[in-house]
Structure formats: structure tokens, C-alpha cells
C-alpha positions as CSV (number, residue, x, y, z in Angstrom):
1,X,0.0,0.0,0.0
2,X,1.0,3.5,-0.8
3,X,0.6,5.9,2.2
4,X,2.5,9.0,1.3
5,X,-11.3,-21.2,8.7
6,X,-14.4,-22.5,6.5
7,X,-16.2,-20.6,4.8
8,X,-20.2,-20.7,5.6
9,X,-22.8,-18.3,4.0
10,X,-26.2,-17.5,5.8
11,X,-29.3,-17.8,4.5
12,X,-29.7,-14.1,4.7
13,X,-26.8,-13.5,3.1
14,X,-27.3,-15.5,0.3
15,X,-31.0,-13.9,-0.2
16,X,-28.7,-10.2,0.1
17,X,-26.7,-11.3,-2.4
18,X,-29.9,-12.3,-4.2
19,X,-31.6,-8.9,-4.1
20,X,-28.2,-6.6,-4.8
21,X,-29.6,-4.4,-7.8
22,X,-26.8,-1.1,-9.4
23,X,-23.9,-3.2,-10.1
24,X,-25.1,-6.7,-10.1
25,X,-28.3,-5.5,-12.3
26,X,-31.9,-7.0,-11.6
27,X,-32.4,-10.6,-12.3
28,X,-35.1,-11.9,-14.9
29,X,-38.1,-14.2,-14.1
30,X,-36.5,-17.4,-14.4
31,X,-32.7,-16.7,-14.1
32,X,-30.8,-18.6,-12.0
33,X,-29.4,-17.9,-8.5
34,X,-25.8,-16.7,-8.3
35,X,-23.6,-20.0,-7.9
36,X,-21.7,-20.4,-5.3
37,X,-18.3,-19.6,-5.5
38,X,-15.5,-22.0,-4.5
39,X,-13.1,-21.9,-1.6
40,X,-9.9,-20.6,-2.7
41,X,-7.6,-23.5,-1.1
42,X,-4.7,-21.5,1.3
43,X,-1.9,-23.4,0.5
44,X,-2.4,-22.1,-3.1
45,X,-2.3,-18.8,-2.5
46,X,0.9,-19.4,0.2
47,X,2.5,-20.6,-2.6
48,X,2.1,-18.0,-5.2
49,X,3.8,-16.0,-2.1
50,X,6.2,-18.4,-1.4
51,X,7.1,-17.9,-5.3
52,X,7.0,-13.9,-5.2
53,X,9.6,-14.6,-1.8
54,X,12.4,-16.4,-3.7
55,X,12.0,-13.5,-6.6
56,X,12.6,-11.1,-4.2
57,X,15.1,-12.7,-2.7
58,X,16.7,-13.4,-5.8
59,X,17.0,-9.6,-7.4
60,X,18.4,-7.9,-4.4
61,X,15.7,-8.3,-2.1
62,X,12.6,-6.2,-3.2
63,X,10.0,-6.3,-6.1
64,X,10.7,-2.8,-6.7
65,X,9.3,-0.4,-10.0
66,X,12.4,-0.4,-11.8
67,X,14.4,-3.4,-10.6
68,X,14.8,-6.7,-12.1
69,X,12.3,-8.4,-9.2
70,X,9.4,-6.5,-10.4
71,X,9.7,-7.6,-13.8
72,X,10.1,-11.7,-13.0
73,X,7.3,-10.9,-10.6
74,X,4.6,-9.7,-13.6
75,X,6.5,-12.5,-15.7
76,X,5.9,-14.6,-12.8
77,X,2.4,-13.7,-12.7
78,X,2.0,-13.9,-16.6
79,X,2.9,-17.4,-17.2
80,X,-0.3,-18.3,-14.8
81,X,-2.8,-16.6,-16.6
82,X,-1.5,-17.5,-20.0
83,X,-1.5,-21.4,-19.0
84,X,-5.1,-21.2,-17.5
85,X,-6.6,-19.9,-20.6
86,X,-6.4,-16.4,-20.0
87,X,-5.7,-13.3,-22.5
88,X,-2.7,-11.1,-20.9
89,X,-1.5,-7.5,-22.0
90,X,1.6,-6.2,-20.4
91,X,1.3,-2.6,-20.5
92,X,4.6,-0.3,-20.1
93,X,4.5,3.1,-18.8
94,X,7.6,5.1,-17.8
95,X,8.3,6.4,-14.2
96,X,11.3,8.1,-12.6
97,X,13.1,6.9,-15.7
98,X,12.3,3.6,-15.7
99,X,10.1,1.2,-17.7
100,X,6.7,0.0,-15.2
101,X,4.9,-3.1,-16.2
102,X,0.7,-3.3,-15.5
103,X,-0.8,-6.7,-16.4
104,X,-4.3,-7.2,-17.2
105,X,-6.0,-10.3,-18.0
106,X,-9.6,-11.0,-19.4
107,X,-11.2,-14.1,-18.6
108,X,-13.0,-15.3,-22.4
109,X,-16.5,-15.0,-22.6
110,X,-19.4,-12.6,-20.4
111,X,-21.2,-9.3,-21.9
112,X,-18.0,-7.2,-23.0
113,X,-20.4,-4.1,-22.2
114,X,-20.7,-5.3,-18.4
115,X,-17.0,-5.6,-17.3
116,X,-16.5,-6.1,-13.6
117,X,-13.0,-5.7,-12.9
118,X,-10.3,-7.0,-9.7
119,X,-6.7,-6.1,-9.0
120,X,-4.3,-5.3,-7.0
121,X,-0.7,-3.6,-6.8
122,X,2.6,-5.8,-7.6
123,X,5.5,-3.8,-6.4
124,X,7.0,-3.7,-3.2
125,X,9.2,-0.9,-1.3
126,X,12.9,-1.0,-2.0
127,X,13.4,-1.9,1.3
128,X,12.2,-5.4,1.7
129,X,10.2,-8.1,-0.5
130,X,6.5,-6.7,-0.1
131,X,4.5,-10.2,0.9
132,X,2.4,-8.7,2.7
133,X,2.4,-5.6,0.9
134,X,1.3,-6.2,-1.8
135,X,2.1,-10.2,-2.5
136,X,-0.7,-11.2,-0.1
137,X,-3.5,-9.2,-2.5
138,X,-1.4,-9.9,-5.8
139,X,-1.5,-13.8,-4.5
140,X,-4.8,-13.7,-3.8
141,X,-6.0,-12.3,-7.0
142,X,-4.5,-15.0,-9.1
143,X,-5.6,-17.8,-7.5
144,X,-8.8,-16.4,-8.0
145,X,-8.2,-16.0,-11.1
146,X,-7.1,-19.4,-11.6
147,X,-10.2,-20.6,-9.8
148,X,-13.0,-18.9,-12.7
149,X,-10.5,-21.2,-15.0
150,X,-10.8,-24.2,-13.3
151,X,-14.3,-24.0,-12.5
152,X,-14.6,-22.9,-16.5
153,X,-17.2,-20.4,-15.1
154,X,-19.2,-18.3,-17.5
155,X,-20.4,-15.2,-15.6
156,X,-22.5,-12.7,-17.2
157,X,-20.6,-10.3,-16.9
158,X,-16.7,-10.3,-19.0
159,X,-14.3,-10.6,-16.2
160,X,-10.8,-8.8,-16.1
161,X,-8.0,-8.8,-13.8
162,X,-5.4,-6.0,-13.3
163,X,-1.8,-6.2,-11.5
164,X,-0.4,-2.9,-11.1
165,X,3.6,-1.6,-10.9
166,X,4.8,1.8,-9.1
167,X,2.1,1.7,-6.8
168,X,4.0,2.6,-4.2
169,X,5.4,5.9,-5.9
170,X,1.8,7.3,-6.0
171,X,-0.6,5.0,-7.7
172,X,1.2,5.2,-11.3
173,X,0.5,2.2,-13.0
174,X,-3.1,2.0,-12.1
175,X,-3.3,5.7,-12.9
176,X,-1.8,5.2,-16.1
177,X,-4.3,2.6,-17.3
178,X,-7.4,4.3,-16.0
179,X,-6.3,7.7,-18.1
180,X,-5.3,5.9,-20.9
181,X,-8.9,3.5,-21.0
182,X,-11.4,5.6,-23.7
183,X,-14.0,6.7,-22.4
184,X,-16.2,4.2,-24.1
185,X,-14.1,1.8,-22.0
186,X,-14.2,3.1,-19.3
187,X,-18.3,3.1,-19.6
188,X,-18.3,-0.5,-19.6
189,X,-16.1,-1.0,-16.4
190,X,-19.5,-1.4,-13.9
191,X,-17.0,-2.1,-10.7
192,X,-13.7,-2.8,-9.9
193,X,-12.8,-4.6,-6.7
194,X,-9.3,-3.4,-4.9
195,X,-7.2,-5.9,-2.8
196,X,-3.8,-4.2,-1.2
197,X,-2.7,-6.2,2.1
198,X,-4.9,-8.7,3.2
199,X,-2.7,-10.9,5.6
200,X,-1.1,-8.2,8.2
201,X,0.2,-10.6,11.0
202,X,-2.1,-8.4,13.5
203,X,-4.9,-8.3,11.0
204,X,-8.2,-6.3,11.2
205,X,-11.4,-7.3,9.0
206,X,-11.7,-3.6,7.0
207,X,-14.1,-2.7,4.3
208,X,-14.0,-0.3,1.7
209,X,-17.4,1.6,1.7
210,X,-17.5,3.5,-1.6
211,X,-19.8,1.5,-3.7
212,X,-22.6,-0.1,-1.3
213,X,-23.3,-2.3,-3.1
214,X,-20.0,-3.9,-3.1
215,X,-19.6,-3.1,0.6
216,X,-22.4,-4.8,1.1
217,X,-21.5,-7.7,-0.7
218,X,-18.0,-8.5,1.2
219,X,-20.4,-7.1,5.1
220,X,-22.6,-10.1,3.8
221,X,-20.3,-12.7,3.2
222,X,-17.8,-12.1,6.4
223,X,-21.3,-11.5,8.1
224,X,-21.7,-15.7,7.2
225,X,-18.5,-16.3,9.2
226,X,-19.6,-14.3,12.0
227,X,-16.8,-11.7,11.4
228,X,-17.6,-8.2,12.4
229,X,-16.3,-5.7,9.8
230,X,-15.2,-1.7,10.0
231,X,-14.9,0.9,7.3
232,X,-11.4,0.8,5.7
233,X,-10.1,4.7,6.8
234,X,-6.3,4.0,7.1
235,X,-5.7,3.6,3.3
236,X,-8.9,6.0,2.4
237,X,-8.5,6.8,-1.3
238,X,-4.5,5.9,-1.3
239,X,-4.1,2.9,-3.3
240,X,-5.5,1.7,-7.0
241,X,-9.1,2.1,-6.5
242,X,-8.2,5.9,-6.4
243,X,-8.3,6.5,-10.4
244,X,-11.6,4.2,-11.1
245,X,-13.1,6.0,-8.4
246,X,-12.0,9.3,-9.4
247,X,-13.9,8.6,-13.2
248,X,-16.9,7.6,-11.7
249,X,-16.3,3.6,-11.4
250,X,-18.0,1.8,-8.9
251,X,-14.8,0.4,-6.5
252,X,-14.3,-1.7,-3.1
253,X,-12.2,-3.7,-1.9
254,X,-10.6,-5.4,1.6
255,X,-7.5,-4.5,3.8
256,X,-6.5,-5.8,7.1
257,X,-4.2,-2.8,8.3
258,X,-0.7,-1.3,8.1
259,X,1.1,0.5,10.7
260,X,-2.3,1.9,12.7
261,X,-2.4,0.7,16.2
262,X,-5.4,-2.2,17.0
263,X,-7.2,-0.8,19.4
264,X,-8.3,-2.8,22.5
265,X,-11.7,-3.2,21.1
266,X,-10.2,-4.2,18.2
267,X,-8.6,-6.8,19.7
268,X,-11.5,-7.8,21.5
269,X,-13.0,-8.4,18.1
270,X,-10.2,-10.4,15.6
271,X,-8.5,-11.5,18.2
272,X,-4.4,-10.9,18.2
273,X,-2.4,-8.1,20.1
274,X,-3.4,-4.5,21.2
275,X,-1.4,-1.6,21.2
276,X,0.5,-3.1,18.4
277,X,0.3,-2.3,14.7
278,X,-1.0,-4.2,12.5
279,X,1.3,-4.6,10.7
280,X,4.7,-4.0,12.5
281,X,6.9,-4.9,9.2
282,X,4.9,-2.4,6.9
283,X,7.6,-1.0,4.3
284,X,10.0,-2.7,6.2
285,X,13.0,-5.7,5.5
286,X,10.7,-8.2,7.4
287,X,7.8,-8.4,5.5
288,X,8.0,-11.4,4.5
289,X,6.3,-14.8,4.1
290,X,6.7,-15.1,8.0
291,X,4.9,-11.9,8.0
292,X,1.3,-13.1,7.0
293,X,-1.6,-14.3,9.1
294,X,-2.9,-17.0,7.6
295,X,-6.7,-16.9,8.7
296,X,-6.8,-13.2,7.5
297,X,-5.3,-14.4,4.2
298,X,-7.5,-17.7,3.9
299,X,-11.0,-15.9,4.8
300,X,-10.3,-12.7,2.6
301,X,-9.3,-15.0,-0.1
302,X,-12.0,-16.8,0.0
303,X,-14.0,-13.2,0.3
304,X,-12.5,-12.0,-3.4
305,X,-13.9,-15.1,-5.4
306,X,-17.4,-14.9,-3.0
307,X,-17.3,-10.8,-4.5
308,X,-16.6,-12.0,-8.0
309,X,-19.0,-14.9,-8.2
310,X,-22.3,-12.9,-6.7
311,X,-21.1,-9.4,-8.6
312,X,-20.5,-11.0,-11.9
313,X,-24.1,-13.5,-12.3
314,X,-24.4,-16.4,-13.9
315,X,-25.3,-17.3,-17.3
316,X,-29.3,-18.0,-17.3
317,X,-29.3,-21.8,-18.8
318,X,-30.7,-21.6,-22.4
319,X,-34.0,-22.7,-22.9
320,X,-35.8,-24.0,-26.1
321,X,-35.5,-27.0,-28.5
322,X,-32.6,-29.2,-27.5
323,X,-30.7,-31.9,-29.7
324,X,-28.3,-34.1,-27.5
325,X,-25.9,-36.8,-27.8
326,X,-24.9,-38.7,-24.6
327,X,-23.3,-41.3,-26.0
328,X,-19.5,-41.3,-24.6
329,X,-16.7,-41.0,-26.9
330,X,-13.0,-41.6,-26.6
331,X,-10.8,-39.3,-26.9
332,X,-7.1,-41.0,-27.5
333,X,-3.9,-39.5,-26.2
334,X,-2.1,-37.4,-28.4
335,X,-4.3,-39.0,-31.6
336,X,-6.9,-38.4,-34.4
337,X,-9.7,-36.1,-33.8
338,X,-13.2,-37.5,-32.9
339,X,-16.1,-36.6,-33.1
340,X,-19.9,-36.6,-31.6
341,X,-22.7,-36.0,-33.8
342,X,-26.4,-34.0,-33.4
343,X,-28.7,-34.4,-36.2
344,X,-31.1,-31.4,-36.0
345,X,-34.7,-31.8,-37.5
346,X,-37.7,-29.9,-37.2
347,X,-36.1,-26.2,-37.4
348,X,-37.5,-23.5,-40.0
349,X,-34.6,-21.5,-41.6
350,X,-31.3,-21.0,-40.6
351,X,-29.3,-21.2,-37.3
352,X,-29.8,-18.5,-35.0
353,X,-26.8,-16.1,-33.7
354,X,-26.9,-17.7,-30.4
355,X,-26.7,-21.1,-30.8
356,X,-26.0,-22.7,-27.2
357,X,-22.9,-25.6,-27.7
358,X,-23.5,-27.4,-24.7
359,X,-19.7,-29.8,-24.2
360,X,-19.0,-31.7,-21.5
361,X,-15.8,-33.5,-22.3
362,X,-14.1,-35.7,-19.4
363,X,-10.8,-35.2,-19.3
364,X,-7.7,-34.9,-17.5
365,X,-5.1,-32.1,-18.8
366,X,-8.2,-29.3,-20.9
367,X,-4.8,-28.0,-22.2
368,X,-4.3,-30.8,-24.5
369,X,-7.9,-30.2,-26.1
370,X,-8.6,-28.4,-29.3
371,X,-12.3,-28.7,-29.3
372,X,-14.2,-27.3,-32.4
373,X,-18.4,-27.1,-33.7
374,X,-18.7,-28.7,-37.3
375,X,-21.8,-27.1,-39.3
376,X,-23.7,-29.3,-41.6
377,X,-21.9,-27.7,-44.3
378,X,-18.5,-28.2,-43.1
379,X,-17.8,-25.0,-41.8
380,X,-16.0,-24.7,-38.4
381,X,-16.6,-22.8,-35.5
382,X,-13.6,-23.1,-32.6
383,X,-15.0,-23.0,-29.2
384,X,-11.3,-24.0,-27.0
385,X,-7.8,-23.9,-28.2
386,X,-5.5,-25.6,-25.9
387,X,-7.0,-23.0,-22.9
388,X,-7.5,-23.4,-19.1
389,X,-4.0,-25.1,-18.7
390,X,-3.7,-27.9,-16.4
391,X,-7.7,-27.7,-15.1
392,X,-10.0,-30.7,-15.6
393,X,-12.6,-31.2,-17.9
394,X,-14.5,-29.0,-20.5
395,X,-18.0,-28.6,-19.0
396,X,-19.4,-25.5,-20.2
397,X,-22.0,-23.9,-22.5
398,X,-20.6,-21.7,-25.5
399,X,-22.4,-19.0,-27.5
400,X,-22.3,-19.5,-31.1
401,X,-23.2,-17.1,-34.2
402,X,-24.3,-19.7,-36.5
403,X,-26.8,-17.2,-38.5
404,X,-25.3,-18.2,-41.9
405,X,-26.1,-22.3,-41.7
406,X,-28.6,-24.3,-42.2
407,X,-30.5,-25.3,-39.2
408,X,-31.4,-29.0,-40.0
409,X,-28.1,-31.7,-40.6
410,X,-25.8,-33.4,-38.8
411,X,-24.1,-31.1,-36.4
412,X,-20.4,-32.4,-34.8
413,X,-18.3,-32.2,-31.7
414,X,-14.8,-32.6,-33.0
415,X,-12.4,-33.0,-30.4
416,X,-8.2,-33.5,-30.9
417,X,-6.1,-34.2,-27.9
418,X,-2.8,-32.6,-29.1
419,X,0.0,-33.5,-26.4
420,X,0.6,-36.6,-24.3
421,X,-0.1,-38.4,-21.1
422,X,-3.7,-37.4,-20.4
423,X,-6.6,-39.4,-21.4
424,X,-10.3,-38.4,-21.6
425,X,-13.8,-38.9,-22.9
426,X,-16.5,-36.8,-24.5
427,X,-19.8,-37.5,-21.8
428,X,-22.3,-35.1,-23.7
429,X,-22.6,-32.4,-26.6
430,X,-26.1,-30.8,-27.1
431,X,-27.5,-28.1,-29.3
432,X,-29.9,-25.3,-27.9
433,X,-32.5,-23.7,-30.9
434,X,-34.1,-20.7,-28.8
């Protein structure tokens, strides 16, 4: 930051999350409820900052704007998204002479006009490695991240994810990528959810209360754990939230505390010591993996992919006239392409422009699979190329513009394992006529 447990959701907060209208938009008759998010497993995140430690320690100690450990930090970072299906940009901006990296990432797929967006800051202080400040949010955000792949969720809304350098010279990166968005762009940015030290080893349970209703989304879920919250004041308006906020974007986010003193009632609260910062190694040499609380870091985790799931929706299942093949077909390892056919009858006129490709392909390694949607005529439509890295399975619905075919014919799955070792099956591929 700049300055210059299981998880268990209540039935009122699940109805809360329910009801949120402004960001999360009204839901139709018929839609779905929100689905549940997954637990972000600790020991994944602990890693990623067990990974950020040994790039600190190997370029002199820090993750600085301008030093080498920045840079294999957003390379770090990069390689992740890129194996779990995700499309990077690495944007460079210049500060105090020196090239600074941003990294956003955009999840395939939701209503590119509804973009709800997550991030946090990269860098670190010259003076030590930053894990706490700002590994534990930069941590936290990936393995989100690499949760919506694994999970192959399809939100509504188009997700993007955002790491930010030269933070901590005054909010530069983020700064540079809000005032360089158009201001189309920036229109279809409906929230943007801020993460910047969420593991102090003396941790508080603030949030951010300038949207409400993204402060009431994160009250609702740490509500479920019976966690009282407070209004984040410490970092007010001093880390990358600052720019959206400052062009009208919707922002929130989490902190647990820097060098503010817990108060006894504080303590009283979360537990730990007070009288004592927060965070006694903020902007210091010893923040460092031994400098995170690992509750704080597990239940805010967990918090970020509860924010992203309920803000983003779900995908309404399509309804209409369905043609489906169950029948299982093998997929051999590093072989010939196979296929799964749909005959369609019974459908005046062409294709519509939203054809629903409903593909459920066991498998172990999705990374080996090129999966593609044969028209009658022979045309082909690519739905995954090789994406979501080393998750399981392809169980998803894709959208389709098929306008220009021919409804009625026989309609394939073609599937191609391109790389060794893992073996799967196709389980089901249907076809959804609205």
C-alpha cells in the first residue's frame, strides 16, 4: 500500500446477495441464482507467495518499480494466466526513468459491455520483498483467477483482472491505465474490486465503503462467518481504487491494516495483540512470508472469489428446443480427432446467432484439447484452443453465431487431444434452438 477457517454463508446473506440491484443489475423471471463460489484453497495462494519470496530474494531483495524483481514478478504472474486460458496484456509506462509493467487479464466470454474488474498492486518498497504488501492481495487475486478457469465459469458479466507496478510511488501504474482507457471503455467498467494487504500478521477485517453495493457484498459474506467488519479509513482513497473511483467507477475492496495501532476493542474483536500495529513490518525488510496471518489471508481470499462470483451472475441456462448426444466418446492421447454427432430436424430456416454448444468432455489435462463445432456444411466454428492449462474437464456452454447455416443436418463435436499423457472422454454435446 501507498501511504504517502471454512467458509459458511447464511441464508440471509445469500437472499442479500440475491436482491443486490446497481452493479449486479436486476435478475429476470426465471434466471438462475448466483452459484456459489469456491473456496480458494490457502496453501495455493501461500505458494504463489512463497514464489514472489524467492523473486525477491533473488534480485536484491525487493520487487521494486524499476528493478529486475518486479519484472520476473509480472513474468511470474504472466505465465499463470497464459496457461489457465487467459488473454494477458503487459502494459509499459515510464516512471522516474524507468520502464513499469501493468498486467491485465480477461477471462473469455461474459457481456463485454458489463466488465467487472479486480486487482491489486505488484510492487514492493525497495526496502524489503513486499509479501504482505502487496504479495498477499497480488496472491490472492491469481488464485482467483485461476479458480474462474478451473471452474470454466461463464459469468454474465466479462471478467478482467489487473496487477499494477509503481504503486508505491503514487498509484502510477493504475493511474496510467485508468487515463489511458477511452472513455467508451471506461463506460463499460461497472465495478472494480481493490485488494492491497490482506494478511497483516495483527490483521483487522476492513471494508472499503464506496460502492454499497459492493460493501455490502464483502459485510454479507464475512457476516456468514460471523466476522464483524469496520470501514477501511487507514488507506482512504491511497491505493489503485483511487483512479476508477476518481472517473466515476464503482470500487471496493478489503484491507486488514498497516502501521495503525489495533485498538483494545479491536482486539477484543479479531482476536491478536493491542497496542501493536497491525502490521509492525509495513515498508519494512521483514515483511515477508513469515509476516502473513494465515486466517486473514484464507477468509479474505475466500472473500474476493465470494465478491466476484455474486457481482459478476451467472449465465441464465438456455431454454428452447434441444438436440443431444450422450453417448460417450473416446478421446485418444495425443491422436486423431473424434467426433460426436447432433442431427437437428424440425427447425425452419437457418441457425440463429446464439446457438448454445452445450460440451462436456471428461478429461484430465483441458490444455491438450482443441475442441471445435462442425456445421452441416462443413464450416467450423472453434470454441477452445488448448486453454485453461492444467484444469479438468471442459463442462461448459458456448455461444455461437451460426446465422449463416442451415438449421437442419448433422451437427459435430470434433475434439483433438494434441499432447501426451492425459486421457479423456467426451460424456455429452447438445445443441440449444431458442
Amino acid at each position: 500500500m501507498n501511504i504517502s477457517v471454512p467458509r459458511r454463508v447464511t441464508a440471509v446473506a445469500a437472499l442479500a446477495a440475491l436482491a443486490l440491484g446497481g452493479l449486479t443489475g436486476t435478475a429476470s423471471a426465471g434466471s438462475q441464482a448466483a452459484a456459489a463460489a469456491p473456496d480458494i484453497p490457502l496453501a495455493n495462494v501461500k505458494q504463489h507467495l512463497a514464489d514472489l519470496q524467492s523473486i525477491a530474494t533473488a534480485n536484491g531483495g525487493n520487487r521494486a518499480h524499476g528493478r529486475t524483481g518486479y519484472k520476473a514478478s509480472i513474468d511470474f504472474v504472466k505465465a499463470k494466466l497464459d496457461a489457465a486460458g487467459y488473454t494477458t496484456t503487459l502494459q509499459t509506462f515510464t516512471s522516474g526513468g524507468a520502464t513499469g509493467y501493468n498486467l491485465i487479464a480477461d477471462w473469455p466470454g461474459g457481456d463485454p459491455n458489463q466488465v467487472l474488474m479486480a486487482g491489486s498492486h505488484l510492487d514492493s518498497v525497495t526496502s524489503g520483498p513486499g509479501i504482505n504488501d502487496n504479495g498477499s492481495g497480488s496472491a490472492a487475486v491469481l488464485e482467483t483467477a485461476l479458480a474462474v478457469s478451473r471452474a470454466g465459469y461463464q459469468p454474465t458479466k466479462h471478467l478482467r483482472f489487473g496487477w499494477w507496478g509503481a504503486e508505491e510511488l503514487g498509484l502510477i501504474g493504475s493511474k496510467y491505465y485508468v487515463n489511458n482507457l477511452p472513455a467508451a471503455e471506461r463506460s463499460k467498467v461497472k465495478g472494480y474490486l481493490n485488494f492491497d494487504m490482506i494478511g497483516s500478521p495483527n490483521p483487522g477485517y476492513f471494508v472499503y465503503d464506496d460502492d454499497p453495493t459492493i460493501e455490502q457484498t464483502f459485510k454479507d459474506y464475512f457476516a456468514g462467518l460471523g466476522i464483524s467488519t469496520e470501514i477501511e479509513t487507514e488507506g482512504d482513497g491511497r491505493s489503485d481504487h483511487a483512479p476508477f473511483k476518481n472517473v466515476g467507477i464503482p470500487v471496493g475492496g478489503l484491507f486488514t491494516g498497516a502501521d495503525y495501532i489495533k485498538t483494545a476493542a479491536q482486539a477484543q474483536k479479531w482476536g491478536g495483540t493491542s497496542g501493536q500495529a497491525f502490521d509492525r513490518c509495513y515498508h519494512s525488510s521483514c515483511d515477508t512470508t513469515a509476516n502473513i496471518n494465515d486466517t486473514a489471508l484464507d477468509r479474505n481470499s475466500d472473500a474476493i472469489a465470494h465478491a466476484i462470483w455474486t457481482l459478476s451472475g451467472t449465465t441464465t441456462p438456455p431454454t428452447g428446443t434441444v438436440f443431444e448426444n450422450s453417448a460417450d466418446v473416446s478421446v485418444p492421447d495425443n491422436g486423431a480427432a473424434v467426433t460426436s454427432t447432433v442431427n437437428v430436424t424440425g427447425i425452419t430456416g437457418n441457425a440463429p446467432s446464439n446457438l448454445a454448444v452445450g460440451v462436456d468432455i471428461v478429461h484430465t489435462y483441458r490444455g491438450d484439447l482443441v475442441v471445435d463445432l462442425i456445421a452441416p456444411d462443413g464450416s467450423v466454428y472453434s470454441l477452445s484452443n488448448r486453454s485453461g492449462g492444467s484444469a479438468d474437464n471442459i463442462q461448459q456452454t458456448f455461444t455461437v453465431n451460426a446465422s449463416t447455416e442451415v438449421a437442419n443436418g448433422a451437427w459435430k463435436l470434433r475434439v483433438q487431444d494434441k499432447a501426451s499423457i492425459d486421457t479423456g472422454y467426451i460424456n455429452n454435446f447438445k445443441l440449444t434452438f431458442p
